[in-house]
C-alpha positions, 0 to 999 in steps of 0.5 A: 099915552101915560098923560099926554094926548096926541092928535094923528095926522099921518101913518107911513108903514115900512117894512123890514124884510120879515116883517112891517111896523107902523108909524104914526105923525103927530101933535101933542097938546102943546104943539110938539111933534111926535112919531108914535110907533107900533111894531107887533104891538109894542108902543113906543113915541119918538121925537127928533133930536135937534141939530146941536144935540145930534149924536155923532154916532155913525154905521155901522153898529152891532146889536149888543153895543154900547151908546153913550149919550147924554148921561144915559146908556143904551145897547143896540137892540136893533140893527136893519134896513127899512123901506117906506111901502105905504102914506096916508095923511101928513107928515112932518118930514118929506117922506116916499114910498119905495125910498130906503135907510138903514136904521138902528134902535138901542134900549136904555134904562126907564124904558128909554129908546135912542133910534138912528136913522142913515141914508148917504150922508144923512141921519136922523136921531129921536129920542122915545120912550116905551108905553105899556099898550094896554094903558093907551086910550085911542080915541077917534073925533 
């Protein structure tokens, strides 16, 4: 992807109500964990934020919004609910098939995505970035 290679240990699919999307666990050549995503062919690779850097932003949210976060703007593009329907290999996070989240994704400048993920009391935020599919290289070993 671009001039980073990630090697792939694990996919979990989930579906969306309309449709499903793919994500891919993964390690970047110096060690870095990653999820690349794939949904109806668009690319994008997404790391977790840390703790101390977490956004605050909380549900509910509405496509069209506005995010303020680290000196950057995002607009919520996307706002549904996603179930995990299938896992092979190994993931970085304790993930089951049939469990559910709300989730939320918002674009910003320089193909930039910020993406939430709620369940009770819980989230998680990654930080992405967009890929142009025609430029990745899959290679198997």
């Amino acid at each position: 992807m671009g001039r980073k290679a990630i090697q792939i240990f694990g996919h979990a699919r989930y579906s969306y109500g309309r449709g499903f999307w793919d994500e891919f666990c993964g390690t970047s050549q110096k060690g870095a964990i990653s999820w690349v995503s794939v949904d109806e062919g668009d690319v994008v690779e997404q790391i977790s934020i840390s703790d101390r850097r977490m956004p605050k932003f909380r549900p509910p949210f509405k496509p069209g919004e506005t995010l303020e976060y680290e000196n950057n703007t995002y607009t919520v593009s996307e706002v549904e609910q996603a179930e995990c329907i299938a896992l092979r290999g190994q993931v970085d996070e304790e993930l089951q098939v049939g469990e559910t989240y709300d989730f939320a994704n918002a674009t910003g400048e320089d193909n930039r995505l910020l993406s939430g993920e709620f369940w009770g009391a819980g989230s998680m935020w990654f930080q992405g970035r967009w890929f142009d599919p025609f430029g990745i290289k899959i290679q198997q070993t």
